[in-house]
C-alpha positions in Angstrom: -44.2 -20.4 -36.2 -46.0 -18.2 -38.7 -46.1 -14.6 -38.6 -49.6 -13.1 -39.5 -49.8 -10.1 -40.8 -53.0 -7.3 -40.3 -53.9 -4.6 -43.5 -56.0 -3.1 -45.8 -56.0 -3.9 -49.3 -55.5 -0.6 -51.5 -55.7 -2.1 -54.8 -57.0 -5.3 -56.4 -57.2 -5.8 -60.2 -59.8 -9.0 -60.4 -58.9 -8.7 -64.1 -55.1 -9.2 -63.6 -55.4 -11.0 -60.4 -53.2 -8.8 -58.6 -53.0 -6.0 -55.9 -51.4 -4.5 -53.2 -52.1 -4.0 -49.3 -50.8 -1.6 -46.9 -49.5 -2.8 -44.0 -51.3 -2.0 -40.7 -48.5 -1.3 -38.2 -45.7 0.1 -40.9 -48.1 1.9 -43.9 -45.1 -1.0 -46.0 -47.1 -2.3 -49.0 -46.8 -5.8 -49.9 -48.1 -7.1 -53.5 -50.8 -10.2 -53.8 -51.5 -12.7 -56.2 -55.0 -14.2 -56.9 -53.0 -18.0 -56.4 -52.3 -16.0 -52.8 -55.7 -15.6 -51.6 -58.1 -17.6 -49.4 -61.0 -15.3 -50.0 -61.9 -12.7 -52.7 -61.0 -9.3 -51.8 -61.4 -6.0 -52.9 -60.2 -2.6 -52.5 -60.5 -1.1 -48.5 -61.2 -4.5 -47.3 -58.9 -5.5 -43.9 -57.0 -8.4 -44.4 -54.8 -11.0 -42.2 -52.2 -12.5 -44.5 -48.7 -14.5 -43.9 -45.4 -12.9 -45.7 -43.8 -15.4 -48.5 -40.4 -14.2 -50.7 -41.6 -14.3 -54.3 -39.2 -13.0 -57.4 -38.9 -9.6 -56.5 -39.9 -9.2 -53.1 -42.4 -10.2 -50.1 -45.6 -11.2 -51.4 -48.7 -11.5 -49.3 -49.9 -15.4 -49.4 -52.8 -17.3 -47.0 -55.2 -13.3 -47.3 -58.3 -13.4 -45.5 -60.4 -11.2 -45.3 -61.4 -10.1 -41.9 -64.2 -8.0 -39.8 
């Protein structure tokens, strides 16, 4: 079973193709990927995502943006 994940993105670089969003229930901040996204997101948007191990750490993967 996978474990989703509710946030808010604090910061997307469109240019880079990477950000970070804060976790709902902890305030933990997990960093995203373009390749990680399901739909284009930007800065204060609230987010459901699924937690993958990357290279240095949990990355967020499957983001969606939500209402």
């Amino acid at each position: 079973m996978v474990t989703k994940f509710q946030g808010t993105v604090k910061f997307f670089n469109e240019t880079k193709g990477y950000g970070f969003i804060i976790h709902e229930e902890s305030d933990k901040e997990s960093f995203v990927h373009v390749n990680g996204l399901i739909h284009e997101i930007q800065a204060d948007d609230r987010v459901e995502f699924e937690l993958q191990e990357g290279r240095k750490g949990m990355n967020a993967v499957n983001v969606r943006r939500i209402d």
